[in-house]
Each structure stands twice: as structure tokens, then as C-alpha cells.
ZADO-1210 file (C-alpha; in nm, 4 decimals, padded with zeros to 6 digits):
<atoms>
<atom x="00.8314" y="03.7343" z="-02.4642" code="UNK" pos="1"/>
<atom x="00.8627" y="03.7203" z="-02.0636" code="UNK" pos="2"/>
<atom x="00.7611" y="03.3348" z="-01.9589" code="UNK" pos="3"/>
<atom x="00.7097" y="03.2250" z="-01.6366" code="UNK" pos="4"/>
<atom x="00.7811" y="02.8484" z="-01.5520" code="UNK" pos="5"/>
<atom x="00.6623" y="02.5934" z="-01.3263" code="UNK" pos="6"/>
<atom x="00.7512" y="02.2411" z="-01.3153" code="UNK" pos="7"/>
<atom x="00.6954" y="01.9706" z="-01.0696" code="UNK" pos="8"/>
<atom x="00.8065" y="01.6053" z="-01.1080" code="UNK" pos="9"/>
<atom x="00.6994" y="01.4034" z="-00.8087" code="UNK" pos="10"/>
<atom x="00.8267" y="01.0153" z="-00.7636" code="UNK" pos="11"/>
<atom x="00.6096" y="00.8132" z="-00.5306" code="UNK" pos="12"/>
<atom x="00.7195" y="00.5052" z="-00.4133" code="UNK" pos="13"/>
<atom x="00.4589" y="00.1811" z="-00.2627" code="UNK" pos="14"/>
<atom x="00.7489" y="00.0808" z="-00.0713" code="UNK" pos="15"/>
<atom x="00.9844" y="00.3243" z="00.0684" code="UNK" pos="16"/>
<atom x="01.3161" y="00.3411" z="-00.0794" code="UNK" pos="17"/>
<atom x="01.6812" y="00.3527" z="00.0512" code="UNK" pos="18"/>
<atom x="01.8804" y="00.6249" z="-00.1526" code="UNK" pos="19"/>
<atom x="01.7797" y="00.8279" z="-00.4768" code="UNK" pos="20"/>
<atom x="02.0463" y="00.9669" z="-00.7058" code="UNK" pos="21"/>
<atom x="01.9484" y="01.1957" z="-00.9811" code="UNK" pos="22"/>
<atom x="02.1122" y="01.4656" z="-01.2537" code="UNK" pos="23"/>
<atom x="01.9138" y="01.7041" z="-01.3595" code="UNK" pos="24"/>
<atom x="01.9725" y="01.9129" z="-01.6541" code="UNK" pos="25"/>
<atom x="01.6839" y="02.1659" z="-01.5840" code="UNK" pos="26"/>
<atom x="01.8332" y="02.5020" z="-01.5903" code="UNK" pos="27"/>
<atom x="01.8662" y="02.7193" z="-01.9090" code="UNK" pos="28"/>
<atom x="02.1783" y="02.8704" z="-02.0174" code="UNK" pos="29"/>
<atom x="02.1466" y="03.2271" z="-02.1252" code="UNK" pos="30"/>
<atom x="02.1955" y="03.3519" z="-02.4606" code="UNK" pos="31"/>
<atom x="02.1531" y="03.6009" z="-02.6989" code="UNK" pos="32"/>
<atom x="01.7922" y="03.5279" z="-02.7410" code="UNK" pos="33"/>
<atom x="01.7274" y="03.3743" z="-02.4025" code="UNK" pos="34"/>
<atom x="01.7814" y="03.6060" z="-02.1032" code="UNK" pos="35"/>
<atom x="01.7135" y="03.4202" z="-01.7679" code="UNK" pos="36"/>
<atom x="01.5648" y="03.6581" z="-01.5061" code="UNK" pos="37"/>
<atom x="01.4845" y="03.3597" z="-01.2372" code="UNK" pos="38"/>
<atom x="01.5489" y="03.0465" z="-01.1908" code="UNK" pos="39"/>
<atom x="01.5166" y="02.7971" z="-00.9049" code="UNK" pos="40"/>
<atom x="01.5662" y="02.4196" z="-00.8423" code="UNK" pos="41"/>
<atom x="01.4100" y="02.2927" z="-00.4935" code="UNK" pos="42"/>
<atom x="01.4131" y="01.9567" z="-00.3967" code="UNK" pos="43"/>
<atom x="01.1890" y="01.8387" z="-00.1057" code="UNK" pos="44"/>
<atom x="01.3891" y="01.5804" z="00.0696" code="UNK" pos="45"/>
<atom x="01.7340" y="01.6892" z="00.2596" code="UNK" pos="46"/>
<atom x="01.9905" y="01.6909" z="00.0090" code="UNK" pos="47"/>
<atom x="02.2101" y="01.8907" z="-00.1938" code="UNK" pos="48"/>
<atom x="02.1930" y="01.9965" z="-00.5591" code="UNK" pos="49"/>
<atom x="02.5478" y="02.0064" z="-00.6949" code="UNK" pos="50"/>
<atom x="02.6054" y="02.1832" z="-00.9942" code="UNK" pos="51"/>
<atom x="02.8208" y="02.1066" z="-01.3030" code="UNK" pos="52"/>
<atom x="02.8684" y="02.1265" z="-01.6656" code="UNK" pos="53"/>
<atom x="02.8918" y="01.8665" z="-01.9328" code="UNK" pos="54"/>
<atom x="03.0773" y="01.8031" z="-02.2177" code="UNK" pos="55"/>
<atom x="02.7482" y="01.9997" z="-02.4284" code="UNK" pos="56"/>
<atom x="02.7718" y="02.3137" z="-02.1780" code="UNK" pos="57"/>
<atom x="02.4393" y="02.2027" z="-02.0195" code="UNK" pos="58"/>
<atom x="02.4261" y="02.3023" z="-01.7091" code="UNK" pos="59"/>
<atom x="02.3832" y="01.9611" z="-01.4822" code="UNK" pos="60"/>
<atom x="02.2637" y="01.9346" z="-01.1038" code="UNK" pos="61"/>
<atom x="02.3339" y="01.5988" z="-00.8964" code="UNK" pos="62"/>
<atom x="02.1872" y="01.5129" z="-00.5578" code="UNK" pos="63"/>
<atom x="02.1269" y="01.2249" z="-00.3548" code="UNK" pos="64"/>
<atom x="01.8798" y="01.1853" z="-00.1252" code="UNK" pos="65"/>
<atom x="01.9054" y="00.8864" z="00.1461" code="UNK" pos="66"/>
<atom x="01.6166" y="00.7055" z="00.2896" code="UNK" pos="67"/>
<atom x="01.3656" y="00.5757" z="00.3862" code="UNK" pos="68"/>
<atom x="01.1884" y="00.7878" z="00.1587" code="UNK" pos="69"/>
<atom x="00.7967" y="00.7063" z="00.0466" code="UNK" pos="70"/>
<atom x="00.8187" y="01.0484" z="-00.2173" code="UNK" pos="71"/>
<atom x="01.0766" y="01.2777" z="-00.4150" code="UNK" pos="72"/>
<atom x="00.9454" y="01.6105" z="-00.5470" code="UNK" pos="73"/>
<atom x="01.1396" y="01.8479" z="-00.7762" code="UNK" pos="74"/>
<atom x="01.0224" y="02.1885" z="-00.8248" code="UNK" pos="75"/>
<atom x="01.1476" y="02.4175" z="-01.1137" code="UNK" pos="76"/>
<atom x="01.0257" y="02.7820" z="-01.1019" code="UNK" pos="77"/>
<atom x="01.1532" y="03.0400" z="-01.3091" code="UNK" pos="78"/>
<atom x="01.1212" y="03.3251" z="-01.5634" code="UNK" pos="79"/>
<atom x="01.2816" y="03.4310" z="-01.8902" code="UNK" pos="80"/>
<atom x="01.3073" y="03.6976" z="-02.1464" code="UNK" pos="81"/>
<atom x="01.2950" y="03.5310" z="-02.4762" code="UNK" pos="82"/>
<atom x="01.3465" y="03.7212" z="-02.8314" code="UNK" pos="83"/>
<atom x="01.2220" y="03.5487" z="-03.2007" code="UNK" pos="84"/>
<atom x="01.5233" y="03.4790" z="-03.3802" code="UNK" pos="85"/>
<atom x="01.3782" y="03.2441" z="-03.6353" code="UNK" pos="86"/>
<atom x="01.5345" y="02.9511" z="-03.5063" code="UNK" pos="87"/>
<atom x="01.8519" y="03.0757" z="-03.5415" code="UNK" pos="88"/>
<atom x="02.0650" y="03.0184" z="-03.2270" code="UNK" pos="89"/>
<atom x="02.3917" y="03.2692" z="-03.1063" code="UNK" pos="90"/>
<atom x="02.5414" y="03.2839" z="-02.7800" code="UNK" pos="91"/>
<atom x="02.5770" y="02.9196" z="-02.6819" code="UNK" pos="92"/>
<atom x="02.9213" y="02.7707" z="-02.5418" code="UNK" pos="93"/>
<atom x="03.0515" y="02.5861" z="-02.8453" code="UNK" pos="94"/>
<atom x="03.3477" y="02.3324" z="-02.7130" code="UNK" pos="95"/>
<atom x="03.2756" y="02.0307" z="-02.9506" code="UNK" pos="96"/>
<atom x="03.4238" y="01.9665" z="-03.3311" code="UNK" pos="97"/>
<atom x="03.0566" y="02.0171" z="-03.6171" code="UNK" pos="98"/>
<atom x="03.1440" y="01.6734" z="-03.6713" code="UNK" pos="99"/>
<atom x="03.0911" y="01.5095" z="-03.3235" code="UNK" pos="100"/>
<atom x="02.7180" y="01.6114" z="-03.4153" code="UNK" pos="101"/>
<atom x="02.7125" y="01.3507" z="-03.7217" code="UNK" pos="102"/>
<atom x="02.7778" y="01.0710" z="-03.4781" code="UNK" pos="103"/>
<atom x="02.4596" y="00.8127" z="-03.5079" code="UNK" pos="104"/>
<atom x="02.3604" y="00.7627" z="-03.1373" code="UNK" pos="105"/>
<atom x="02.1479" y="00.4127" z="-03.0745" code="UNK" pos="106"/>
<atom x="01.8096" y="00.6359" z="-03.0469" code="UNK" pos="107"/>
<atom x="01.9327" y="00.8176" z="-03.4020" code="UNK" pos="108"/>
<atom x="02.0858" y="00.5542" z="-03.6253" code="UNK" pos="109"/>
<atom x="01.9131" y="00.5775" z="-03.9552" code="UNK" pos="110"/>
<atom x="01.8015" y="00.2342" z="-04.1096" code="UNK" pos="111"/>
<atom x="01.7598" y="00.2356" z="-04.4908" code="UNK" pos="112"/>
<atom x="01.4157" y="00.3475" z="-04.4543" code="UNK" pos="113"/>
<atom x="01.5466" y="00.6687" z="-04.3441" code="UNK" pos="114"/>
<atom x="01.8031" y="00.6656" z="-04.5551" code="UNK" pos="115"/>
<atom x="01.5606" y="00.6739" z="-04.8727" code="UNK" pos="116"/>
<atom x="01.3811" y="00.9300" z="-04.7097" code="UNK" pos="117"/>
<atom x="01.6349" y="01.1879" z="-04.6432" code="UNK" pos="118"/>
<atom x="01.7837" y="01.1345" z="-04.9985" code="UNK" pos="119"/>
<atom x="01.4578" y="01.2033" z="-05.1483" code="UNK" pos="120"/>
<atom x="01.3862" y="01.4553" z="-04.9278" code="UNK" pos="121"/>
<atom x="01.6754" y="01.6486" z="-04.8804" code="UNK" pos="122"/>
<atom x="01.8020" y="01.5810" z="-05.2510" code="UNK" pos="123"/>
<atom x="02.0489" y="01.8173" z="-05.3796" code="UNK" pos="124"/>
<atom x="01.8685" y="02.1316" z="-05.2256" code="UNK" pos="125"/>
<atom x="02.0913" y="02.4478" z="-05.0370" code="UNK" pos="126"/>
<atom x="02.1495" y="02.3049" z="-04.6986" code="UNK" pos="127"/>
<atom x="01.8575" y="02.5526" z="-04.5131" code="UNK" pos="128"/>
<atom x="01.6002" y="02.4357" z="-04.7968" code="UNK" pos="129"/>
<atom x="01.6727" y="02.0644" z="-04.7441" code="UNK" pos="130"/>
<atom x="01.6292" y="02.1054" z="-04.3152" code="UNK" pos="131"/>
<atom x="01.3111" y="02.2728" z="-04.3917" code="UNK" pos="132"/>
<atom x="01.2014" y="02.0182" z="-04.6348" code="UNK" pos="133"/>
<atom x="01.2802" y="01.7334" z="-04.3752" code="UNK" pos="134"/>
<atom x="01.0886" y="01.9150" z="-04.1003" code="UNK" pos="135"/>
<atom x="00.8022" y="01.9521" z="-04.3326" code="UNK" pos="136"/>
<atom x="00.7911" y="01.5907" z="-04.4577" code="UNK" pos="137"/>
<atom x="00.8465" y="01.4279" z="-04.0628" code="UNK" pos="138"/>
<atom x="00.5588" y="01.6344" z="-03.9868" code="UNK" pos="139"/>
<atom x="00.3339" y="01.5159" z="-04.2840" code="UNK" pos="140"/>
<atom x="00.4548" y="01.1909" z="-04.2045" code="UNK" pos="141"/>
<atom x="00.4405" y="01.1163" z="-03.8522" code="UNK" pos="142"/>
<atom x="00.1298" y="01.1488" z="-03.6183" code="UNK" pos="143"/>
<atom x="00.1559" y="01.2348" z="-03.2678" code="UNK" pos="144"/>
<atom x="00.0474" y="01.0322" z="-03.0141" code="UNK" pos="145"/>
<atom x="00.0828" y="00.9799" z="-02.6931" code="UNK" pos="146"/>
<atom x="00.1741" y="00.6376" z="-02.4846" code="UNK" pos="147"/>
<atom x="00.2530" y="00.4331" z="-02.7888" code="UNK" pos="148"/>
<atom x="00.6321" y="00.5122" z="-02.7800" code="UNK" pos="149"/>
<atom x="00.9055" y="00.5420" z="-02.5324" code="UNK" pos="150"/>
<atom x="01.2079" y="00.7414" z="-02.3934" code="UNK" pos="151"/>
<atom x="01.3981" y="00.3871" z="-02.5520" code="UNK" pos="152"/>
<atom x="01.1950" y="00.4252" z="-02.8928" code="UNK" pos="153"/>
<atom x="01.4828" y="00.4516" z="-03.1814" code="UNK" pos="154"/>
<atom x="01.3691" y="00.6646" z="-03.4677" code="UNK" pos="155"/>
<atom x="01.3951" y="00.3951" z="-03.7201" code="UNK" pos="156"/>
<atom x="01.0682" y="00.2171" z="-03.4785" code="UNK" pos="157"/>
<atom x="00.9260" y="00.5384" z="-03.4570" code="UNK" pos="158"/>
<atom x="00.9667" y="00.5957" z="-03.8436" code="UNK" pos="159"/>
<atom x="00.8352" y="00.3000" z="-03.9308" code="UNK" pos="160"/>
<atom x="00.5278" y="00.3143" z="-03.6838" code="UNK" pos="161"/>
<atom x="00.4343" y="00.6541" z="-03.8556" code="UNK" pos="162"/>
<atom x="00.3518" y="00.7862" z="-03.4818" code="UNK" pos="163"/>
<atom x="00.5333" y="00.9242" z="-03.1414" code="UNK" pos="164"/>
<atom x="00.5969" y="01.2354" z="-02.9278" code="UNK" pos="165"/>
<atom x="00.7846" y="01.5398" z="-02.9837" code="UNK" pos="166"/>
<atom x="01.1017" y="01.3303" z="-02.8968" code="UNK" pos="167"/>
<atom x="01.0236" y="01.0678" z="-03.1747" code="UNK" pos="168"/>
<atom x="00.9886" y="01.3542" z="-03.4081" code="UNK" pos="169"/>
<atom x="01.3559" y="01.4987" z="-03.3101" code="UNK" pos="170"/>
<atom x="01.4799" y="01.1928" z="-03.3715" code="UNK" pos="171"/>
<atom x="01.3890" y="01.1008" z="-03.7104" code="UNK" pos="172"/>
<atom x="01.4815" y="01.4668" z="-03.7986" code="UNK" pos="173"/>
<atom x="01.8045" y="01.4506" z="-03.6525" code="UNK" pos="174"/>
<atom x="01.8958" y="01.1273" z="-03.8374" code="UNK" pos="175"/>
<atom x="01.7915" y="01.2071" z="-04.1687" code="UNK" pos="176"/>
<atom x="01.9693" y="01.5312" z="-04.1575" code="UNK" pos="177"/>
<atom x="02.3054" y="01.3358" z="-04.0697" code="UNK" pos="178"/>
<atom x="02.2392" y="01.1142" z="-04.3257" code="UNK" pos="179"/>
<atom x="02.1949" y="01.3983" z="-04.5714" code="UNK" pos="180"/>
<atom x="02.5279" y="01.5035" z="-04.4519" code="UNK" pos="181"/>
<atom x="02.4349" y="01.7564" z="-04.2138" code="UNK" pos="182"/>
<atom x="02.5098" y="01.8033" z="-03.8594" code="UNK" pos="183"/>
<atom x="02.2092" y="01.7626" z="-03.5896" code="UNK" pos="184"/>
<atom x="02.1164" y="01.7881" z="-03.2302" code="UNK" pos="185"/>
<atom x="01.8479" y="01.7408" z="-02.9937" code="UNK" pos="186"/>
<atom x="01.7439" y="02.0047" z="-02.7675" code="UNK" pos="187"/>
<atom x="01.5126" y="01.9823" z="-02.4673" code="UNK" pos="188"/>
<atom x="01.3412" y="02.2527" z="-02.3501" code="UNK" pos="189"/>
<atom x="00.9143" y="02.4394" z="-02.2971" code="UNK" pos="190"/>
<atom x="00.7187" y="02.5802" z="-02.5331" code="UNK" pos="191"/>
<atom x="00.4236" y="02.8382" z="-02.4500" code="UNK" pos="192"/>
<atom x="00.1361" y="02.7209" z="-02.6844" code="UNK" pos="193"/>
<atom x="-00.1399" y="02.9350" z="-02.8398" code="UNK" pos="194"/>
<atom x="-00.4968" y="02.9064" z="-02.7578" code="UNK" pos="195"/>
<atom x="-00.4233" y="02.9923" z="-02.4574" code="UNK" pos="196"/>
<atom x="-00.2949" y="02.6710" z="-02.3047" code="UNK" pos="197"/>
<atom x="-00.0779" y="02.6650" z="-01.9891" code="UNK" pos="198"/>
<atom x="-00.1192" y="02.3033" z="-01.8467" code="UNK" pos="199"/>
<atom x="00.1179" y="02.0336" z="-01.9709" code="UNK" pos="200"/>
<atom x="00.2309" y="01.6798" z="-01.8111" code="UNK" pos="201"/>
<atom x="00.6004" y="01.6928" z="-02.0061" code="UNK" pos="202"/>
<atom x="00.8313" y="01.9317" z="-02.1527" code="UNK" pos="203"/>
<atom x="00.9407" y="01.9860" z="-02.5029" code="UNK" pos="204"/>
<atom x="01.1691" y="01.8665" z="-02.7314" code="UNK" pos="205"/>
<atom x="01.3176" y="01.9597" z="-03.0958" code="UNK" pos="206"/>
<atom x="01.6247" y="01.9520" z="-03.2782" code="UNK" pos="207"/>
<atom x="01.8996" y="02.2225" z="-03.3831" code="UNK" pos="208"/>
<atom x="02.0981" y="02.2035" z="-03.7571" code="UNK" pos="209"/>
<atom x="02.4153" y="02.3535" z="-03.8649" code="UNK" pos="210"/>
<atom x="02.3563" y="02.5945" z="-04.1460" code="UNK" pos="211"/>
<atom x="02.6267" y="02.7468" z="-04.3279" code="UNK" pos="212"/>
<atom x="02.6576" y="03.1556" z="-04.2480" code="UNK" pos="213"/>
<atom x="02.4099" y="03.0671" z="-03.9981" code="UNK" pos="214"/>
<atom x="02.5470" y="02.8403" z="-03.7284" code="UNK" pos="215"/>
<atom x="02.2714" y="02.6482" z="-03.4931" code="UNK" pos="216"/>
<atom x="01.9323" y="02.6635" z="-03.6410" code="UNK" pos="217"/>
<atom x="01.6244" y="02.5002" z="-03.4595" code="UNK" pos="218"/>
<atom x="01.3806" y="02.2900" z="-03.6348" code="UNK" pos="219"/>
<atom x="01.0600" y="02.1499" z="-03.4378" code="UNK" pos="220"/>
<atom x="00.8929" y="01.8988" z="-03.6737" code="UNK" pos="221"/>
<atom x="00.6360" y="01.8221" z="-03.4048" code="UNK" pos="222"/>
<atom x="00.4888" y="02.1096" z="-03.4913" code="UNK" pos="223"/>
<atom x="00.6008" y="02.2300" z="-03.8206" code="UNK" pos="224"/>
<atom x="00.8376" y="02.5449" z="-03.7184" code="UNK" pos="225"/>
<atom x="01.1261" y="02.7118" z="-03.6194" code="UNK" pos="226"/>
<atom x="01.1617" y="02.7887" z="-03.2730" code="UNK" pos="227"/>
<atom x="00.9960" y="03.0771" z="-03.1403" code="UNK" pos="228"/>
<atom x="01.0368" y="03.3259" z="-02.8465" code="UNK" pos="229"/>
<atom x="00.7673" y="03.0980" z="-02.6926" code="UNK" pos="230"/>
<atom x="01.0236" y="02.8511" z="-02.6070" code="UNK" pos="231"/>
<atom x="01.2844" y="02.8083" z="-02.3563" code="UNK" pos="232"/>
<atom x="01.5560" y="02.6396" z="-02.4656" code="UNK" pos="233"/>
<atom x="01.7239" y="02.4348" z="-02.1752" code="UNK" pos="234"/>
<atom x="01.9650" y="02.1384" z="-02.2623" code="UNK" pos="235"/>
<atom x="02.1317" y="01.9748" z="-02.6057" code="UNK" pos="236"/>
<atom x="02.3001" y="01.6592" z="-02.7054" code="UNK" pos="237"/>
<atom x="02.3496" y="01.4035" z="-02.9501" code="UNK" pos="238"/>
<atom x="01.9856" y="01.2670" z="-02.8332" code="UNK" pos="239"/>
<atom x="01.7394" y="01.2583" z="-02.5796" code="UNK" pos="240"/>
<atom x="01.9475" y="01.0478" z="-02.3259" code="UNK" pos="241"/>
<atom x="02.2246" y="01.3369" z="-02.3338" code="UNK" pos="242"/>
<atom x="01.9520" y="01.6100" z="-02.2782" code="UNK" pos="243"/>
<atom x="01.6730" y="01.4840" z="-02.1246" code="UNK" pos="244"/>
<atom x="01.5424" y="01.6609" z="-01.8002" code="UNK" pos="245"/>
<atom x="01.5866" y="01.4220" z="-01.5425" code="UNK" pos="246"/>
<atom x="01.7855" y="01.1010" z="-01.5122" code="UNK" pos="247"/>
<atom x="01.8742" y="00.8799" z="-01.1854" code="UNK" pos="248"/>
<atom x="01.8582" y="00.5236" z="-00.9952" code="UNK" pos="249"/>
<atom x="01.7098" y="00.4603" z="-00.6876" code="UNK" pos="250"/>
<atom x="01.8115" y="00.1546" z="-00.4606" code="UNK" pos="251"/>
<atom x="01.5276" y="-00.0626" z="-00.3419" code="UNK" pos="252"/>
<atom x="01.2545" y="-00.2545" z="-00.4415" code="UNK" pos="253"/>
<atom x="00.9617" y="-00.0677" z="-00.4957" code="UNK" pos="254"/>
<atom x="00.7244" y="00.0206" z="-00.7796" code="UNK" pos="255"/>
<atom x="00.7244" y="00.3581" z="-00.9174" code="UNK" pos="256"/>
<atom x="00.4529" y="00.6138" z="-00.9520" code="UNK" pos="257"/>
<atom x="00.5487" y="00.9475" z="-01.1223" code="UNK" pos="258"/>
<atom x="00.3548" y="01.2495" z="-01.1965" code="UNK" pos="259"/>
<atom x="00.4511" y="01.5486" z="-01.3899" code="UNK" pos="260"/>
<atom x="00.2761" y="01.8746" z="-01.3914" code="UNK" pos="261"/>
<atom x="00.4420" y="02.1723" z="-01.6051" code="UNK" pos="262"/>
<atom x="00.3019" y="02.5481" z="-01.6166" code="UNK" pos="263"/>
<atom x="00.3837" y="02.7646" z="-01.8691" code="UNK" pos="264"/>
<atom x="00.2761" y="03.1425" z="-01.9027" code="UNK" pos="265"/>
<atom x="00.2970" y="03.4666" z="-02.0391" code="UNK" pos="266"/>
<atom x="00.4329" y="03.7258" z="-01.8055" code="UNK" pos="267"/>
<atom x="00.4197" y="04.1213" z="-01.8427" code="UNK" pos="268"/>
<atom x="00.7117" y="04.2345" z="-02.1198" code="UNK" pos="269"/>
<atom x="01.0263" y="04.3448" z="-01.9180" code="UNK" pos="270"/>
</atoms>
């Protein structure tokens, strides 16, 4: 599928700041299913995106911006060629031991709850069954909603409040499947929804499972599927905070107003 991407995070500020520093991890790595054809990161203040890579082979921009400034924008355009795999993932830089990806994370630690519900969930099943299973029951289970949770929302709170975002969602996934025994990650990313949709005010997010004879499989229980060539996968990590799209400080005293406006569409087949 060819999708076209724009995405445009403005910061706006009722008393003008000194300095901004952010770290963006909003570029996709190519890979066998993911071909990227454009991609662009603008920032409208004078500064200069620096680009790195982390420990996950996300691909990481840092700027900062000095004041006085009243606004930031960031504006991601870009277009990819994406191919349905079936969630299965090939072609990503793999530097880190399976086992790093069993590590419980403050946003991941299972509490008993969990615990129960993995066991009884995942139960003795072939490794693929038991993912599916757990996507399948966090979906049943869990209601989304917005506003009611937080980027700082664990997935026990989130378990136990029976409600979230597609984060909150990951999260519980990824913890019962490490406390089944299987490595988990969280991946951040866009997804193209049918019916025609193209407006949305955040990005996506879903987790990835190590299969056996497989490698990397995704699993979005926020919706009840494997990803799709309608979604661009962008960044992984343990959890949100090592994958999320933008993070950064700002020095001053001012309150915050942010708005968030993300277009995805279909594009002509290459």
C-alpha cells in the first residue's frame, strides 16, 4: 500500500520561553515490508535536527531551539511503500540479546492481576496461539477511551481500570506476554483506518512478540489484529517512554498548549 503522511505537533506557549530541547524519534527505518520513498522533518524555529541512533536502532533527531520563543511547530511529511506480512516483521537492525525484551519497565511491570491473567490466558498453548489469545482477551477486556489515562499510566492501572488508549493496550499486552515467558516490545508508529478516515490528533501504538521460526511478530490489541500494510511502523522499545514520538524540556515558566494534527492517506500503488 503507498501512504502518504502528514504530521504536525505545534507547542504554544502563554509566556514565551527561553530554550526548547527535543528528540524526536519520527522517522521510519526501512525494511523488508516497509520501503520509505519520502521522508521529511522541518522544524519552524532556527535550529538544527541532529540525527542519531539508539541502542533499539530507532532512528533519533535532537535540536534545540533558543528563545524567546511564543510557538514550536514540527512538521513530518512523508510517503511509504508498505507490503502485508501478517505481522510478521524481517529486516530490522537486531543489536540487543531476546532477553533484554523480558525486562519489566515501570509502565510494564505486571502486578498479580496480570499475572493471573496471562497464566490463564496464555496457559500451556504453542507460543503464536498464546500471543493471539492475549491480544484477543486485552481487547475483550479493555475499552478504549480517550482522556482517562496518561503517557505515565502503568498497565497494571490501566488493567485494573478496564479502559485506555492504544498505548494502555500495548502495555498490558506486552506484560502479560513476559510474564508468560515471552519476549515483548512496544512499537510506535500510523495506521491508515478503513471507512475512509484520514484525520487523527495522535499516532499509533502496538506491540511486537518473539515467535519461534518466526522472529518479531506484531500484535495490536487495540484493535484486535496483526499489523497490516496500513501501518507504518516507526520506533520500538521496551515501552512507550523508549519509543514514543517526541520527548524534550523547555526552560521557563510558561503553561503549555499543544495541538496535534496527523494525516494519513492512500496514495497511487508504486
Amino acid at each position: 500500500m503507498h501512504l502518504k503522511l502528514r504530521h504536525s505537533t505545534r507547542y504554544t506557549y502563554d509566556t514565551p520561553v527561553r530554550g526548547i530541547i527535543q528528540m524526536l524519534r519520527l522517522t521510519p527505518r526501512p525494511h523488508d515490508a516497509q520501503h520509505i520513498l519520502h521522508w521529511r522533518i522541518d522544524v519552524d524555529q532556527d535550529a538544527t535536527l541532529k540525527p542519531s541512533e539508539d541502542s533499539f536502532g530507532n532512528i533519533v533527531h535532537t535540536f534545540w531551539a533558543e528563545g524567546p520563543l511564543e510557538s514550536l511547530t514540527i512538521t513530518v511529511e512523508g510517503e511509504v511503500q508498505t507490503e502485508n506480512t501478517n505481522g510478521v516483521v524481517q529486516g530490522t537492525p537486531e543489536r540487543l540479546p531476546l532477553g533484554l525484551f523480558l525486562r519489566e519497565t515501570r509502565l510494564t511491570t505486571p502486578n498479580d492481576a496480570i499475572h493471573k491473567f496471562a497464566g490463564k490466558t496464555a496457559g500451556s498453548k504453542p507460543t503464536l496461539d498464546a500471543l493471539h489469545a492475549l491480544m484477543e482477551a486485552v481487547h475483550k477486556r479493555m475499552k478504549f477511551d480517550i482522556g482517562v489515562t496518561s503517557v505515565a499510566t502503568t498497565a497494571a492501572e490501566a488493567f485494573k481500570a478496564k479502559h485506555g488508549v492504544c498505548q494502555d493496550f500495548a502495555h498490558i499486552f506486552i506484560a502479560a506476554a513476559r510474564s508468560a515467558g515471552i519476549p515483548a516490545r512496544y512499537v510506535s508508529g500510523y495506521l491508515r483506518e478503513d471507512g475512509g478516515r484520514e484525520q487523527y490528533e495522535a499516532g499509533h501504538g502496538w506491540a511486537e512478540a518473539w515467535v519461534p521460526d518466526l522472529g518479531w511478530v506484531g500484535f495490536d490489541p487495540a484493535n484486535n489484529c496483526c499489523p497490516t500494510d496500513a501501518y507504518i511502523r516507526v520506533a520500538c522499545g521496551l515501552d512507550y517512554l523508549d519509543a514514543g514520538p517526541v520527548r524534550g524540556v523547555r526552560t521557563g515558566i510558561a503553561t503549555e498548549q499543544l495541538d496535534v494534527e496527523i494525516q494519513v492517506t492512500q496514495g497511487s500503488n508504486q
